[in-house]
N, C-alpha and C positions, 0 to 999 in steps of 0.2 A: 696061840696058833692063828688067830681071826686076825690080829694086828701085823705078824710074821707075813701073813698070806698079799693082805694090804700092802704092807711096805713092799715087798716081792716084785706085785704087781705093776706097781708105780713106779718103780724104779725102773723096770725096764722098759716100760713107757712112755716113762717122761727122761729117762737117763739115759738112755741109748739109740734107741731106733734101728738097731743093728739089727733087730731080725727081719728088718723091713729094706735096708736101705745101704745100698754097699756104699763106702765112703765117698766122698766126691771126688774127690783126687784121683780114685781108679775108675769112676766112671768119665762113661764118651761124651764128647760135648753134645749138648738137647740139637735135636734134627728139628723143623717142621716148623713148625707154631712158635715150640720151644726155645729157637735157637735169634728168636727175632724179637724187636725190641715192645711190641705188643704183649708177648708173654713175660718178657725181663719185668715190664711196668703192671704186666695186670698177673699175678701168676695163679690163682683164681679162675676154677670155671664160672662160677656165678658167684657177684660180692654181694649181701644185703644192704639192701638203703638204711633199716634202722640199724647193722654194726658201723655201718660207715659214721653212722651220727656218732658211734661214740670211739672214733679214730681207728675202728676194725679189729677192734680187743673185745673177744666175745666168747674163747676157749673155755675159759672157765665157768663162765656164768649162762650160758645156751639158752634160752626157755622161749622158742619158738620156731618158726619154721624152718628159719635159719640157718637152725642149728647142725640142719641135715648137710651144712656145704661145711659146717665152721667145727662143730664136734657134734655127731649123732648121740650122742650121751647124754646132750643136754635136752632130748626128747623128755629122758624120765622126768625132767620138771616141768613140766605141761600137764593141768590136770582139766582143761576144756577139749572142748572140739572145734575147729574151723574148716569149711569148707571153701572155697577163693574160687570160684568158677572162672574168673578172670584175677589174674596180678601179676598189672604191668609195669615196668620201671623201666627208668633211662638214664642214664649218666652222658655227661656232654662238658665238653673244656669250655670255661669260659673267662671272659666273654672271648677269645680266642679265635672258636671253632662257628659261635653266632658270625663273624663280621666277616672272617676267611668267608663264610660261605654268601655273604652278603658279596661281596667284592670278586665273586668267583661269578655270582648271578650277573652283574653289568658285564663282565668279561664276556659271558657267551654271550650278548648280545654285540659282539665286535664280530667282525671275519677275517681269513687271508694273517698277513705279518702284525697289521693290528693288533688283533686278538692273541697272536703269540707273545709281543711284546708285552701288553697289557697283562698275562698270566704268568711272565716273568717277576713282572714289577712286582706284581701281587704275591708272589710267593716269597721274591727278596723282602719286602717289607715284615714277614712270619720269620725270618731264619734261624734256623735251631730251635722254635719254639715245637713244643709235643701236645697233639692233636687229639683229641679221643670223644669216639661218642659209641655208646652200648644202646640196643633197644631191646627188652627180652621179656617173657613172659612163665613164669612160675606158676601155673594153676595145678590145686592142690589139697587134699583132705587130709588132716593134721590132727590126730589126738596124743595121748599118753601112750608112751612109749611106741608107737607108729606114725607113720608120714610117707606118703607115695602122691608123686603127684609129675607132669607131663612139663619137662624144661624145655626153652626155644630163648638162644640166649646169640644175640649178634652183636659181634666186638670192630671198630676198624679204630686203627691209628695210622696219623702219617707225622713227618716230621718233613719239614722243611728244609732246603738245604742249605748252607752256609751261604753259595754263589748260586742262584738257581740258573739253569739254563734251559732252550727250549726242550733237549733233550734228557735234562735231570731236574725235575723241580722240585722233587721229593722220592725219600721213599715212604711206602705203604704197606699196612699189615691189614687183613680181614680175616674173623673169624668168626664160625657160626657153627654152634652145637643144638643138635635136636635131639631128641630121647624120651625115656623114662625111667625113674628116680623112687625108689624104694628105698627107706630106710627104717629100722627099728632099732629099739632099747631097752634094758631093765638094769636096775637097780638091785643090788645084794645088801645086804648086813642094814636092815629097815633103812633103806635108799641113802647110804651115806657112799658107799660106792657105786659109780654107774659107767655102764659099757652100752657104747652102740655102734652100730656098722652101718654104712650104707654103699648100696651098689646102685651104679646108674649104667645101662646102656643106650649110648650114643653114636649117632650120624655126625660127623664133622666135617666141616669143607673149611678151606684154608685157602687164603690167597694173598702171596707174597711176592711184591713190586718194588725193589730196590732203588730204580731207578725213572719214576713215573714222570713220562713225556706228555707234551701240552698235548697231542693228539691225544693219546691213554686219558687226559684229564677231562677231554670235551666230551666224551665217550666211558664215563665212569662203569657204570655198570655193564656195558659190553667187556671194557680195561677187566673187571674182575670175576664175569664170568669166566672169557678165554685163560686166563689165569689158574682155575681153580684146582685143587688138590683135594679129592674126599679119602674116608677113611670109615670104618665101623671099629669101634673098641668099645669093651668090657670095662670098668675101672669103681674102685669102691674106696671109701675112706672108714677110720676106726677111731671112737674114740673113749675116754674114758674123764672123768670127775667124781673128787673123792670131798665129801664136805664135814667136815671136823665140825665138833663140839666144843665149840668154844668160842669167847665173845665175837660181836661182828660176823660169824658163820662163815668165817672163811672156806674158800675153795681152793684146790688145785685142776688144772685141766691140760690133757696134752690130745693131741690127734694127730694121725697120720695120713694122708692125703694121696692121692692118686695109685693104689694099688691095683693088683692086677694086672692085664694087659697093657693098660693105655698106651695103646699102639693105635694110632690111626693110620695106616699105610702110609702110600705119601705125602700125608698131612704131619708127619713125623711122630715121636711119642711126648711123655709127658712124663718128666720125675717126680717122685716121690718127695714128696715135703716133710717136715714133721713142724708142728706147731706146739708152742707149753704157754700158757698162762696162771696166775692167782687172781683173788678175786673175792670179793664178801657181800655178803646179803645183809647188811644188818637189820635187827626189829627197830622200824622208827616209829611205828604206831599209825601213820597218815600215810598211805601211800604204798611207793617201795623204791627201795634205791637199791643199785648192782655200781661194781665200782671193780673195773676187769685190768691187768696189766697183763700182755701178751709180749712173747718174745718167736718173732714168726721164723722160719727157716734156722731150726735147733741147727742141723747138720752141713747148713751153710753149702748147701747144692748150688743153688742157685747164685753162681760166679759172681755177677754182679753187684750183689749185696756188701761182698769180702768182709770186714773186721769192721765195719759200719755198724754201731749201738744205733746211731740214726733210723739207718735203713731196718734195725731187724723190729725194732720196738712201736709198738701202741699202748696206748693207755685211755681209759675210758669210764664214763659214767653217768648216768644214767636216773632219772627221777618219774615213775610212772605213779601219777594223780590215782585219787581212787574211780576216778570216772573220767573216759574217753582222752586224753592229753596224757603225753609223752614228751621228755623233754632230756636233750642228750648233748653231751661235749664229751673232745676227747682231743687226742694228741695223735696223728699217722706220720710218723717217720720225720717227728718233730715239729706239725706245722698243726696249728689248731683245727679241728672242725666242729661242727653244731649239726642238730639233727631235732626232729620237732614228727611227733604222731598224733593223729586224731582217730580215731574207732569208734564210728558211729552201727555199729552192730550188722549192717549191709554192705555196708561203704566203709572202706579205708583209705585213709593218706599219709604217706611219710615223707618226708624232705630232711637231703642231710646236704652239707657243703665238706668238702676235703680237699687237701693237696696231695699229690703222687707225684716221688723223685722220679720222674724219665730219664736221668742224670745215671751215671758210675760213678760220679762222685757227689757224695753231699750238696747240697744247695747249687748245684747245678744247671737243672733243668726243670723245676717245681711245678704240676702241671697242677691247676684248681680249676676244681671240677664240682658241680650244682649235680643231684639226684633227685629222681623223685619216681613213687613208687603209688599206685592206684590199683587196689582192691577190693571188686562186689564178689557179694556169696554170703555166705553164714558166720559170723565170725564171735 
């Protein structure tokens, strides 16, 4: 009966999604956020710097704060406490987004057709390149099977345009979620199955500029407040890891993602995802090692992805020292990244390096992108 109920479980969880998630083909194309190329590249309210170290494969193997965005399930494997009064991270294209904005700085000091010229040139020299910088902060108190903690998470991309012109040199995507983020866990049959949920509600603003003019550019943050779209939505994720007896400790993990309302008004809504991963913990004696294969967007919502093994897969893994050092590789949608932590008991540092397809198609439009994440508190 206890293996019947297991198997049951999993399978509709990791097999279907249908009680979640009407097919993609009957659902309306994403409004808002959704339907722009910001969320096509980031479909993530908030990514972790240490899953990014290990290519964003992290379903299965959860065991930290993380877990609360990736699978709430993997809370049950946490058996400390951390408090993070501050934890800040940032992702940024590079070197791309450094020298765009170096070359953006001589430009405002031009005036009059000068300075339009000179913001032309500057953007033809970037064309069709894809732009991205996050700044956000996750402060947060995290034990076994609980984690609630205050997100502030700001995203913008822009892409530059093939022919720029003074009145098209890009379009532009911004977004910025504020909230709070409850999650919890437990684990059944002595912790080899685990469920957990999380609910976040959040303030969104959203600001989308197709077609961003050298005036809009010399005037950024004016360009993006008159702009903006807010919204308040409800939304929660679920998830589940089930860990076998047998060599290597393999795992299975699936999670479902954006439920609920996420309806941000005119900031549009947010689909439903479903994520599956495997994954093993083996006894090495020194250390520990996770070693996670995810397969992201099961139900292939998100259009852009289409019939792409590229696009849906990560793979990762993971060597934590038995004292303060982490060290992480992995694969994101084909393209290698690394990831490196240090835990000095007040202080935290993580740094990972990735590439993100900005592309429809494969090898496209490859954006690589440096992270890095700083957290004081109790850890």
């Amino acid at each position: 009966m206890k293996k019947r109920f297991q198997t049951l479980f999993l399978s509709a969880l990791l097999g279907g999604g249908s009680f979640f998630l009407v097919p993609s083909a009957l659902q309306a194309a994403p409004t808002g956020i959704a339907g722009t190329a910001l969320f096509q590249q980031f479909p993530m309210l908030y990514q972790g710097v240490v899953p990014l170290g290990m290519g964003g494969a992290f379903t299965a193997v959860a065991d930290d704060e993380n877990a609360v965005f990736y699978n709430p399930a993997g809370l049950d494997n946490i058996q400390t406490s951390s408090f993070k009064i501050l934890d800040i991270s940032a992702d940024a294209t590079y070197p791309g987004l450094f020298s765009l904005y170096s070359d953006i700085q001589n430009d405002n000091k031009l005036t009059g057709t000068t300075q339009a010229t000179a913001y032309v040139n500057t953007f033809n020299s970037y064309a069709n390149q894809s732009l991205y910088v996050r700044a956000g902060d996750y402060s947060n108190y995290t034990t076994h099977d609980f984690s609630i903690g205050l997100l502030t998470n700001n995203q913008m991309q822009a892409t530059p345009n093939a022919v720029a012109t003074t009145n098209n040199l890009a379009t532009l995507a911004a977004l910025s979620d504020t909230g709070i983020v409850v999650s919890g866990a437990y684990g059944f049959f002595n912790h080899h199955l685990q469920i957990g949920g999380t609910i976040m509600g959040l303030n969104q603003m959203f600001a989308n500029i197709p077609s961003l003019s050298v005036n809009q550019a010399t005037n950024m943050q004016s360009t993006i407040n008159s702009n903006l779209s807010h919204g308040l939505g409800v939304l929660g994720d679920v998830g589940a890891i089930y860990h076998f007896d047998l060599p290597l400790n393999p795992t299975i993990g699936a999670s479902v993602e954006n439920i609920g309302t996420a309806d941000f008004g005119a900031a549009g809504t947010l689909p439903q995802i479903i994520n599956a991963g495997v994954g093993i913990d083996p006894d090495i004696g020194f250390g520990r090692l996770l070693v996670d294969v995810d397969y992201d967007d099961v139900a292939n919502y998100l259009y852009y992805t289409g019939d792409s093994l590229w696009l849906h897969t990560h793979v990762g893994i993971q060597y934590q020292f038995p004292e303060i050092l982490t060290l992480s590789a992995g694969l994101y949608e084909g393209y290698p990244t690394f990831g490196f932590g240090l835990d000095l008991w007040a202080f935290m540092i993580n740094g990972s390096y990735y590439t993100e397809e900005a592309g429809v198609v494969p090898g496209q439009n490859p954006n690589h992108i440096v992270a890095l994440q700083v957290a004081f508190g109790w850890m």
